[in-house]
Each structure stands twice: as C-alpha cells, then as structure tokens.
C-alpha positions in Angstrom: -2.1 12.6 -1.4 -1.8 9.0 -1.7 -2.2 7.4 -5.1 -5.4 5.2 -6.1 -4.0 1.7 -7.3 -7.0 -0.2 -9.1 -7.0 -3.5 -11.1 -6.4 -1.4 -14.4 -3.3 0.6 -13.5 -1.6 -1.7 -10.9 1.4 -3.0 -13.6 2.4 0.0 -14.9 2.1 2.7 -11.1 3.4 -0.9 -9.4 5.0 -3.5 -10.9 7.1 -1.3 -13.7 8.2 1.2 -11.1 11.8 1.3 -10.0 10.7 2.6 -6.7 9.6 1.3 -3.6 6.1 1.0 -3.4 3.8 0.9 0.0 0.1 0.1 -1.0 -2.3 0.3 1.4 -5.4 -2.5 0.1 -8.5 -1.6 2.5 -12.2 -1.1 2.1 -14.7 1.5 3.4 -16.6 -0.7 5.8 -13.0 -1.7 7.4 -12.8 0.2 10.5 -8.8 -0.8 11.1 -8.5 0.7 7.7 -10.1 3.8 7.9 -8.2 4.2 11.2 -4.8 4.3 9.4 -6.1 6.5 6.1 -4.9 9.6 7.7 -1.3 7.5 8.4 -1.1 6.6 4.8 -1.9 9.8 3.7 1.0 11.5 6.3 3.5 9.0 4.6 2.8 9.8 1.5 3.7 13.3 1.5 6.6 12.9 3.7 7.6 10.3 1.4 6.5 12.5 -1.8 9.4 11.7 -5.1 11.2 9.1 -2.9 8.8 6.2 -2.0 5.8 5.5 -4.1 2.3 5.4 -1.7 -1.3 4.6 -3.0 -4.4 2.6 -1.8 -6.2 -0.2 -3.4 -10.1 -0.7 -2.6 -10.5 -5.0 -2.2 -14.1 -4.2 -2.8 -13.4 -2.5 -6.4 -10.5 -4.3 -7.5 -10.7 -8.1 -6.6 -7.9 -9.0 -9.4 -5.0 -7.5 -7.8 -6.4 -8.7 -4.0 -6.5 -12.0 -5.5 -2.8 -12.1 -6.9 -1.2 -11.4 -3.7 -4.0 -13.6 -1.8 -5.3 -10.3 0.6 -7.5 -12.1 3.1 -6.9 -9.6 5.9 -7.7 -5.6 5.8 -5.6 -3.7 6.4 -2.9 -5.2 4.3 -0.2 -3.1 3.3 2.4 -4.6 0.9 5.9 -3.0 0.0 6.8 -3.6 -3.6 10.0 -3.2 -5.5 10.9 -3.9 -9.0 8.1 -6.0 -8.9 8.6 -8.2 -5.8 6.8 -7.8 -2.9 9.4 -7.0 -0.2 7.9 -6.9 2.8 4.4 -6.6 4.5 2.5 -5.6 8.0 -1.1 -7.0 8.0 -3.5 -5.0 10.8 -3.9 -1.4 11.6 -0.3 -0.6 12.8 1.4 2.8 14.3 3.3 4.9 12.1 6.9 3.9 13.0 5.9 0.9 11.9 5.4 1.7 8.6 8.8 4.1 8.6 10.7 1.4 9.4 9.6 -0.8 6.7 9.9 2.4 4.1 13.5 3.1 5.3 14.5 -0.4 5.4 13.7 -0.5 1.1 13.6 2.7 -0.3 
C-alpha cells in the first residue's frame, strides 16, 4: 500500500531517506488523479523495500505543495537524498512511471 506523505512527516519518510522516493501529490476532486491511484498503489508493492512510494493530498498539506511549487495534479516527483530527481506532471501510463523508478532507484 502506498505511503501517506503529509506536511508533518515529509522530512524524515522524504528528505532523510537514502532511497528513491516517487510521491504521488493529488486531491480527491482530481479526476486524472484518481485515475492513476490504482497505478500508484501497483508500483508500490512491486516496488515494496526497494523504492519508497506514498501520496500527498494538496488539499491537506499546502506546505509541502508550496515547496516544490505543485500547480498541476497529478504531480508526481522522484526524490533522492533530498533532491528531487525527476518528475512527470499529468495522469501518465504505468511504464512511464517504471522508467523513471528504474532510471533512480
């Protein structure tokens, strides 16, 4: 099951982590977000102990949004040792998002 990353826990499940990490930042209302929950969910338990994989609600946690200036859902960001590595903005397919895990983990 993917991860919930929120305002409060985002440094230490994020930015402190040593492994790569895909988060997902979406809303409920978002249709092109909920379209790609079950995708996110898929990767991370194929994904499970290697690569990192959580959602962040926009809507619940504007801090985090803000600091990486989210203005489009979906946004999903790819974070490593605390640098963002990589990102796809917009409901995307799956191999999409493999080849942007495989590229970083």
């Amino acid at each position: 099951m993917a991860l919930e990353f929120t305002d409060a826990n985002f440094s230490t499940e994020v930015l402190a982590s040593d492994k790569l990490t895909m988060i997902d930042f979406w809303a409920e209302w978002c249709g092109p977000c909920r379209a790609i929950g079950p995708v996110v969910e898929e990767l991370a338990k194929e994904y499970e102990g290697v690569v990192k994989v959580g959602k962040l609600n926009v809507d619940h946690n504007p801090q985090v949004s803000l600091n990486y200036g989210i203005t489009s859902i979906p946004a999903i960001l790819f974070i490593k040792n605390g640098q963002v590595v990589d990102k796809l903005v917009g409901a995307q397919p799956k191999a999409n998002f493999v080849k942007k895990i495989e590229a970083h983990k």
